[in-house]
N, C-alpha and C positions, 0 to 999 in steps of 0.2 A: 606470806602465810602458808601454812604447811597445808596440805590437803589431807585429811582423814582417809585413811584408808578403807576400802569396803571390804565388809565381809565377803567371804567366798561364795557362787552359789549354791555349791553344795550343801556348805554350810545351814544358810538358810531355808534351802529346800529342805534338807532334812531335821530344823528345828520347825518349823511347820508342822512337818511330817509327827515329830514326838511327840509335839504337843496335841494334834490330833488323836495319838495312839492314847496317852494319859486319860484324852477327856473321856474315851471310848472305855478302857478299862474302869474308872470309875464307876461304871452304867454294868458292868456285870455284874452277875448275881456274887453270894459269896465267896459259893466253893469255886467256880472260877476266876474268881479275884485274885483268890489266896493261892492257887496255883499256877491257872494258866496267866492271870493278869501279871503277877509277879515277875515271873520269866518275861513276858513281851517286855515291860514299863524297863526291866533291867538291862536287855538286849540292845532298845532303844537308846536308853540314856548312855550305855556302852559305847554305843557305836558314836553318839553327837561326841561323848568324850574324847575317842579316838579321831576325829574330825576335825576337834578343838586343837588335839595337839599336833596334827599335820599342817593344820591352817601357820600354826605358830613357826615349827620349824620351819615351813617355807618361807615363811618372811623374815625370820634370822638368817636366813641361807640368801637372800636376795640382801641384807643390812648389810650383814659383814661376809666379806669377800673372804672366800678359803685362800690362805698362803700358800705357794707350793710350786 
């Protein structure tokens, strides 16, 4: 049986992390929600994005072998 691969822990650590920053932005007032929270929640989700697709090509890059 195959073993499931783990998440990375950066990965994790910084899905933690967003979700921490989300529930904080929620708790701010309006005008900086609509500004400051904005930019943070977007930053964040940016970065987990970026994280997501590192995580990904490393493990294509460990599947299949470059030819050459």
């Amino acid at each position: 049986m195959a073993r499931k691969p783990e998440a990375p822990v950066l990965l994790v650590r910084w899905y933690d992390h967003t979700k921490w920053i989300l529930e904080r932005v929620d708790s701010f007032t309006k005008n900086q929600r609509l500004v400051f929270g904005t930019r943070l929640a977007n930053t964040a989700l940016d970065i987990m994005e970026l994280l997501i697709e590192a995580s990904l090509l490393h493990r294509a890059n460990m599947v299949i072998p470059v030819a050459g």
